[in-house]
C-alpha positions as CSV (number, residue, x, y, z in Angstrom):
1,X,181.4,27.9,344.9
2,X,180.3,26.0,348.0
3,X,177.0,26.0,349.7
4,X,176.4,24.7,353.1
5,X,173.3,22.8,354.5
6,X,172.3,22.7,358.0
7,X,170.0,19.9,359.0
8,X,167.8,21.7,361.5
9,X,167.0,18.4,363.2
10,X,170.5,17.0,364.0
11,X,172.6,20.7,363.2
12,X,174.4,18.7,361.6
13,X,176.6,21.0,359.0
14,X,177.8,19.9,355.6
15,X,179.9,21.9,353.2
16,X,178.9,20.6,349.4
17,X,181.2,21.8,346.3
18,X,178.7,23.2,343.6
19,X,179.2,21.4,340.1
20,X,179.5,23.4,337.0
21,X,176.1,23.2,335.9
22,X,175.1,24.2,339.4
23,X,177.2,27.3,339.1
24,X,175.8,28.2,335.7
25,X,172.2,27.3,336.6
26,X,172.5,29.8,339.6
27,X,174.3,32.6,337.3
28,X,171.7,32.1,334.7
29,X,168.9,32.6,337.6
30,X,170.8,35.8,338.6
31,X,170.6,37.4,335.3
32,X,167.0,36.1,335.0
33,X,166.3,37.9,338.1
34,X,168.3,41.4,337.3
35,X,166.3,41.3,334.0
36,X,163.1,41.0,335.8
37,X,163.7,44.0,338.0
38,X,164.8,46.1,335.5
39,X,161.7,45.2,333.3
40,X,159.6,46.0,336.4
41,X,161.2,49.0,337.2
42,X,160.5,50.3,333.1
43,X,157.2,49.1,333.7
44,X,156.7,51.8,336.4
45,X,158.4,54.8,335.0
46,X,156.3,54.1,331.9
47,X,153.1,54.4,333.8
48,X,154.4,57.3,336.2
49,X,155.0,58.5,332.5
50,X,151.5,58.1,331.0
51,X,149.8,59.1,334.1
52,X,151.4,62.6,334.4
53,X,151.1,63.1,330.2
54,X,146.9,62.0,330.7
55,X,147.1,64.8,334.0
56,X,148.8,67.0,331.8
57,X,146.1,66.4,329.1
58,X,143.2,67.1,331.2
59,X,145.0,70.2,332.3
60,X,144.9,71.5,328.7
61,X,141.1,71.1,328.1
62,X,140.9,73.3,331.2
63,X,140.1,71.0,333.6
64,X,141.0,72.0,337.5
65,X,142.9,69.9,340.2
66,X,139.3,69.6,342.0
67,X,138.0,68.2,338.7
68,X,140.7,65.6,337.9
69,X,141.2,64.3,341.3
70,X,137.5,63.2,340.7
71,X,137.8,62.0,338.2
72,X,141.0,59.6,338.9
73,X,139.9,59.0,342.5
């Protein structure tokens, strides 16, 4: 893998050969970072989840549409 750097002053242009460790800090970062989305995108089906059973909830002690939207905002 390569990376290039620009120096915005000069353009100047260099092409730099990543090391190893480079190579396996970046893939470690990339997993880090497809881990984090899928946590946050559990996260928010899990409260879409909950929210719609505590509507359906309120729906079974009889309250109307009018009534929970008050109550939730």
């Amino acid at each position: 893998m390569i990376r290039k750097e620009i120096n915005i002053i000069t353009g100047e242009e260099k092409i730099i050969q990543l090391t190893e460790q480079e190579i396996n800090e970046l893939n470690i970062k990339k997993i880090q970072a497809e881990q984090d989305r899928l946590a946050r995108l559990a996260k928010e089906e899990q409260e879409k989840a909950n929210k719609q059973s505590a509507l359906n909830k309120l729906s079974a002690l009889g309250l109307t549409e009018a009534e929970i939207k008050a109550l939730i905002g």
